[in-house]
N, C-alpha and C positions, 0 to 999 in steps of 0.2 A: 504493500500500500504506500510504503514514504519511496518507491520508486515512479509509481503513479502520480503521486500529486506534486511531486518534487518537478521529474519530467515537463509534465504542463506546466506548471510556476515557471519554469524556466523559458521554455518555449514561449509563454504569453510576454516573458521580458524583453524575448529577441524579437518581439512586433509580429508575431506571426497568427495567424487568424484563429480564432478559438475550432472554429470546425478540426481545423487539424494539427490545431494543440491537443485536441481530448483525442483523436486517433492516433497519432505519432505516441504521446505517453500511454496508451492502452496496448501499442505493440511493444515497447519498450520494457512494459511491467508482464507482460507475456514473456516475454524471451528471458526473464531474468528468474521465471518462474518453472521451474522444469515439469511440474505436475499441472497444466495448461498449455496444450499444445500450439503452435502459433495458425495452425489452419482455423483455428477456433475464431480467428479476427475474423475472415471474410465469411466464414458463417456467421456470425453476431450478427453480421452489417447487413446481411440477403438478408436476414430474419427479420429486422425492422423493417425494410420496405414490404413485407411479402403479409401485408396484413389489408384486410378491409375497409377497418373506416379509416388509416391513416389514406386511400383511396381519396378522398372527402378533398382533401387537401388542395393539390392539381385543379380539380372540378371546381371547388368555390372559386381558385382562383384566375379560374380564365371566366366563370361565372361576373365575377366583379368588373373583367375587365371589359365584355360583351358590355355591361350595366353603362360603365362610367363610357365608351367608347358610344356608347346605341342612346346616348341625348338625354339618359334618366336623370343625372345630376343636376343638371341645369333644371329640368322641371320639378324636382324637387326642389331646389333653392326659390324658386319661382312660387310654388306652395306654399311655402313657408314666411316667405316674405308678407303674399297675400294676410294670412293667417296673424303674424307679430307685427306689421310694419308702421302700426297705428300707435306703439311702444316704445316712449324716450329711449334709446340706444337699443332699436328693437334688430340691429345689424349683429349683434354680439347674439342676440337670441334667436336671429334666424340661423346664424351657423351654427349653433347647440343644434334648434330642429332638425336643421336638414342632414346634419352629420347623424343624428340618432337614427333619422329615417336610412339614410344610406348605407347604416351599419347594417339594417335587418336585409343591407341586398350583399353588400360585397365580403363582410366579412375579415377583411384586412384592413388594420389601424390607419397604413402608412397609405392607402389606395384612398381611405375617405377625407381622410387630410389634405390632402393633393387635390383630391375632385374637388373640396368645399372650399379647401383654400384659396383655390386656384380664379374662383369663383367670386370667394366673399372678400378675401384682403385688396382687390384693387378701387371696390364698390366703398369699402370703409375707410382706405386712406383718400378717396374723394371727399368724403364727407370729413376727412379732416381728425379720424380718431387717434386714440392714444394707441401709435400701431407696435410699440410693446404692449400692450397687454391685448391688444388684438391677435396677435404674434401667439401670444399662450394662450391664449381662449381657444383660438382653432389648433391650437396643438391638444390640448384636453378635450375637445368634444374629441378628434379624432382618436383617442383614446379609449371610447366609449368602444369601439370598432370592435373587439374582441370581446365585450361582455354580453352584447344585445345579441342573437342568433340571427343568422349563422357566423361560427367563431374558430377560426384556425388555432388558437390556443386553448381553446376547447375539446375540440378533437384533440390536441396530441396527450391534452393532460386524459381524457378518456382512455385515451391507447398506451400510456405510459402505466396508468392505474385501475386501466380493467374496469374505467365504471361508466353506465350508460353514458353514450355522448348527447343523445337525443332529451336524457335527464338535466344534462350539464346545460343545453342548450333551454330546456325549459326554466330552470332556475335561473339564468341571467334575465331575463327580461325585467323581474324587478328591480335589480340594483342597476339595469341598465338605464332606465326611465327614470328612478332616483336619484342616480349620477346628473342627469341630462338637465333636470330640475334643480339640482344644488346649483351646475353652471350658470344656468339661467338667471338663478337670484346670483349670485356672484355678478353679473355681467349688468343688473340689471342696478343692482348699490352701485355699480362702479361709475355707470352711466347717470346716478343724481348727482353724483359732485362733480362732473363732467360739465363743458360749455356748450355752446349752439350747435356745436356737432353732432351731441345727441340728442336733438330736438327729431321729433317726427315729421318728415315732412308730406306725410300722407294718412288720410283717413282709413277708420276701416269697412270692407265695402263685402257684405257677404257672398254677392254675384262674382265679386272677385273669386271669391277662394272657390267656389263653385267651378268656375272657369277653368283658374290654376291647377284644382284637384283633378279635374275631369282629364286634363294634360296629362299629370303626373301619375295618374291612376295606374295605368302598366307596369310602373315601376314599384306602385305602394302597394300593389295587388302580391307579389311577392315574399314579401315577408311573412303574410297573416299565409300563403301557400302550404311556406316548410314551416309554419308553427302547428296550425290545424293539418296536417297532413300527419306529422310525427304524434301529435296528440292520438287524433283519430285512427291510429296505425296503420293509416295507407301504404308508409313506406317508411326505412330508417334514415338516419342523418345521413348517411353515403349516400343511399338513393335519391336524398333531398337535395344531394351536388349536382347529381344528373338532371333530375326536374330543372333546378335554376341555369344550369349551361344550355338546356333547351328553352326555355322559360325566357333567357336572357336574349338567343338567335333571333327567338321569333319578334321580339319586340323592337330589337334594334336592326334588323332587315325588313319587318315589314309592316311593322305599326309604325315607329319613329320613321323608319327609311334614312337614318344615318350610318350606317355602317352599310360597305360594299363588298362584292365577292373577294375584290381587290384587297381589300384591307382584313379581310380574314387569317389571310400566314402572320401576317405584321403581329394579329391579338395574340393569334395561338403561341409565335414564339416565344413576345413577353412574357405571358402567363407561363409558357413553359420554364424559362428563363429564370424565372421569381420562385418557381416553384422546385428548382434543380436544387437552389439555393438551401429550401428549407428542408428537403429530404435530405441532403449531402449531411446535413445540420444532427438531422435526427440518426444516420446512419453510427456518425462517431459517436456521437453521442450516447446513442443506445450499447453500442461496446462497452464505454467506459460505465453505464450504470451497469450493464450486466454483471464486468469487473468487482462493482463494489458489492452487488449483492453475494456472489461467491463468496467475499473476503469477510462477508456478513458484517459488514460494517452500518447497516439499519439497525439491525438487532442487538450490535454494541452501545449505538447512540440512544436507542431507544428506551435500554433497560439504565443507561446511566441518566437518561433526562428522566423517568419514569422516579428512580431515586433520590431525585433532587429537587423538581417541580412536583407540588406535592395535590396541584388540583388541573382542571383541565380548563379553569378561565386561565390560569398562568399562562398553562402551557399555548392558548389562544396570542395571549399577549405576544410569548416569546415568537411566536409561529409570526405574525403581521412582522415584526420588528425584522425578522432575519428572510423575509421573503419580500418587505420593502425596500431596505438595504440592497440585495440580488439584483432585484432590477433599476437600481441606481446603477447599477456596471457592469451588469451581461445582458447580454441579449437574450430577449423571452423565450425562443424556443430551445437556446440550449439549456435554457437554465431551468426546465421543463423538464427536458429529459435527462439534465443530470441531477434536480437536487430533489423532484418529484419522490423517486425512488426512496430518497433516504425519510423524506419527511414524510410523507402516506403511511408506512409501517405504522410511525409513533402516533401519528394522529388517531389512527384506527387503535392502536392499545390504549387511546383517552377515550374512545368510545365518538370521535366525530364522524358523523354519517359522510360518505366518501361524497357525495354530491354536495354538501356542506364547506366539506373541503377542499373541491375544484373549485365552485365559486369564491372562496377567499381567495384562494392563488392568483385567481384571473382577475378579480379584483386591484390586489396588490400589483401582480404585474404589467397591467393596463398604468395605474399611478407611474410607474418607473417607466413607463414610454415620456414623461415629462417633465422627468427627476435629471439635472446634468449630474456625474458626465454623460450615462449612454443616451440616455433620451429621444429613440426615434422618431416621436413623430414632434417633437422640440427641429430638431435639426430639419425635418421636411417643411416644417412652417415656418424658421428661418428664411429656409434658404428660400421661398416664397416670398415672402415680405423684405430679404434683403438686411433683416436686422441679427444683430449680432447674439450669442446665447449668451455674455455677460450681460448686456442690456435688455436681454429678456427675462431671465433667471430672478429677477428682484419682484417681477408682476406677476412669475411663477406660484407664489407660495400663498396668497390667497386661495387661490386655484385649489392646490394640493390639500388646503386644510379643509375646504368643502367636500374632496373627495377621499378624504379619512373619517370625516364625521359618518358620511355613508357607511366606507369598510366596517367602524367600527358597529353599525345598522345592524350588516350584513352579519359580522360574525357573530353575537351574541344576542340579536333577533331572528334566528334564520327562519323564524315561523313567518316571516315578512313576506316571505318568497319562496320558502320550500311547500306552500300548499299546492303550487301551479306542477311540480314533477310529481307530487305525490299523488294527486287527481287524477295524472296518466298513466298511475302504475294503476289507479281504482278504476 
C-alpha cells in the first residue's frame, strides 16, 4: 500500500494527469507484489468498462450534446426569462432557471455552464452587472448539473457502489430544486443592494411564457420522460440514455431543424471525445480501488473510524468535511471511483441507506465544481466572462454557504427527498 500511494504522490508532483497517476502506481504496486499477478491490471480495467449502466455514460453525453446543439438552450433561457424577467436582477435568476431546467436534459455540469453561460453573461454584462458575481452564479447553477436527473456522477457512484442508479436519480430532484432556490434568493439579496442595473426593464406578460413554453416545450418535455418513465418502470436509467439520444435527434432534426446531417460526425465525435475522457478516468481508477479493496484497507479504516467516532451524526459530519475538501482538488469522477470504495463500506457499518449516501457525495461534489483550486465549472464561466478566478473567488463564498445550508438539509433531513425513491420501490 505505501508503494501505491507513495507512486501516485509522486507522479501527481511531476504534473502528470491523475488518470495515469492512479494507473502507473496501480502497476507499480502490482509488480512489487509477487502474490498479484500483473495480467491482473488489464483485467481490472476491461472489467470496469464491461458493465451496463456505466453504458449510460456515452449516451447522456452525446444526449446533451444533440440538446444544446438542436436550439433547446436558447429556448429555455427564452422560458425563463419570460417566466422571472418582471424580477429586480431577474438575469441572475433566469440563469439559476434555465441551468436547472437544462440539467434535467444534459446531465453534465460543464455542458450547462457553457450552454447558459454562453447565453446569459453577455445579456448581463449589457445590462451593466456585477460580472464577478455573475461569473459565480453561472458557475453554481451549472453545478446543479449533476444533482437534478439525469446525472453522470450519478451513474458512476451507482456503479462504483452497487446501488440503484435510477434511485440515485430519483433522490436528487429535491436537493436539486432546493439548491436552485437557495441560488435564487442568493442572486436575488444581491440584486437589492445593486444599482439601475438590476432594475427590470420589462413587465410580466402570461401570453408570454405561454409563447416561450410552447417553444421550449420539446426540450422541457424531456426530463418529466426519464423521470416518469424510471418511476413507472418503463425502462432503467441506461435505457433512459437511449430514449434521450433518440428523444434528443428527433427534436433537433426535425422539430427545431437546427442541427444537419452535416453536422452529425462533428456531435458524435465531441460526445465521443468527452466521453473517452471519463471512461479512460474510470478505467485506472477502478484498478487502483480494486487495489485497495484487496489490501482491505475499507475495513481497516472503517473498524478504526467505527472506534473513535462514536455516533453516526459525527460520522455524517466527518463524511461532508472530507468529501468537501476532495472536491476542492480532484476531479469528481476520479475521486468517485477512488475514495467511493473506501467511504460506502463505513457508511453502511453507520447504518446510512446507500441512496442517502450517493446523494451526499453528489451533493458535496457538485459544491467542489466551484471551490478553487479544481473548480470546473468556476474555470468554464471564467473563461466565458473573461474574469479572473482571484477576482471571482471573493463572490464565490456566498454562493457556497447557500449551498451547504442545503447539504446540510440533505444529510440529516433525508426524509426531505428520500420519499420520491422510496414510492418507486412501492
Amino acid at each position: 500500500m505505501l508503494i501505491l500511494f507513495l507512486s501516485i504522490l509522486i507522479l501527481l508532483l511531476f504534473g502528470m494527469p491523475i488518470a495515469f497517476a492512479l494507473g502507473l502506481g496501480s502497476c507499480f504496486s502490482l509488480l512489487s507484489d509477487n502474490s498479484l499477478p500483473m495480467v491482473l491490471a488489464p483485467q481490472r480495467m476491461f472489467t470496469a468498462l464491461d458493465s451496463w449502466p456505466i453504458m449510460a455514460i456515452p449516451l447522456f453525453m452525446l444526449a446533451g450534446e444533440l440538446m444544446d446543439k438542436g436550439g433547446i438552450s436558447r429556448r429555455i433561457v427564452d422560458f425563463s426569462s419570460a417566466c422571472f424577467g418582471f424580477i429586480k436582477g431577474s438575469l441572475g435568476m433566469v440563469s439559476v432557471m434555465a441551468s436547472m431546467i437544462f440539467a434535467g436534459v444534459s446531465g453534465s455540469s460543464t455542458a450547462d455552464t457553457a450552454a447558459v453561460g454562453s447565453i446569459m453573461m453577455p445579456a448581463m454584462k449589457r445590462k451593466g452587472y456585477d460580472m464577478d458575481f455573475a461569473t459565480a452564479l453561472i458557475a453554481a447553477a451549472g453545478a446543479i448539473g449533476p444533482i437534478i436527473p439525469p446525472s453522470i456522477l450519478m451513474i458512476l457512484i451507482g456503479y462504483v457502489t452497487d446501488t440503484s442508479v435510477a434511485s440515485l436519480f430519483l433522490g436528487g430532484i429535491v436537493p436539486g430544486v432546493l439548491i436552485g432556490i437557495g441560488l435564487m434568493v442568493v442572486s436575488f439579496l444581491h440584486a437589492q443592494r445593486g444599482g439601475k442595473a438590476y432594475l427590470s426593464a420589462s413587465k410580466f406578460h402570461f401570453q408570454q411564457v405561454l409563447k416561450t413554453g410552447k417553444k421550449a416545450l420539446p426540450g422541457l418535455g424531456l426530463p418529466f420522460i426519464i423521470v416518469f418513465g424510471i418511476l413507472g418502470g418503463i425502462f432503467t436509467a441506461t435505457e433512459a440514455a437511449v430514449v434521450a439520444v433518440v428523444y434528443g435527434l428527433i427534436v433537433g432534426m426535425f422539430v427545431y431543424r437546427e442541427i444537419t446531417l452535416k453536422q452529425l460526425p462533428k456531435i458524435f465525435l465531441k460526445s465521443a471525445e468527452t466521453s473517452c475522457v471519463i471512461m479512460f478516468i474510470a478505467c485506472t481508477a477502478f484498478l487502483f480501488a480494486w487495489l485497495i479493496t484487496v489490501k482491505q484497507l475499507p475495513v481497516h479504516l472503517g473498524e478504526f473510524l467505527k472506534a473513535n467516532i462514536g455516533s453516526k451524526v459525527m460520522f455524517l459530519v466527518l463524511l461532508n468535511i472530507v468529501l468537501l475538501v476532495i472536491g476542492m482538488f480532484m476531479e469528481s469522477f476520479s475521486a468517485i471511483i477512488v475514495f467511493m470504495p473506501i467511504l460506502f463500506p463505513i457508511a453502511q457499518s453507520f447504518g446510512v441507506d446507500p441512496v442517502h449516501f450517493g446523494i451526499i457525495a453528489t451533493v458535496n461534489l457538485a459544491i467542489g465544481y466551484i471551490t478553487p483550486p479544481y473548480g470546473a465549472t468556476l474555470f468554464v464561466s471564467c473563461g466565458i466572462s473573461g474574469r479572473k478566478i482571484r477576482q471571482v473567488t471573493p463572490r464565490v463564498f456566498p454562493i457556497i454557504l447557500a449551498m451547504i445550508v442545503i447539504l446540510l438539509i440533505v444529510t440529516y433531513y433525508p426524509e426531505t427527498f428520500m420519499w420520491i425513491p422510496e414510492l418507486a420501490v412501492k
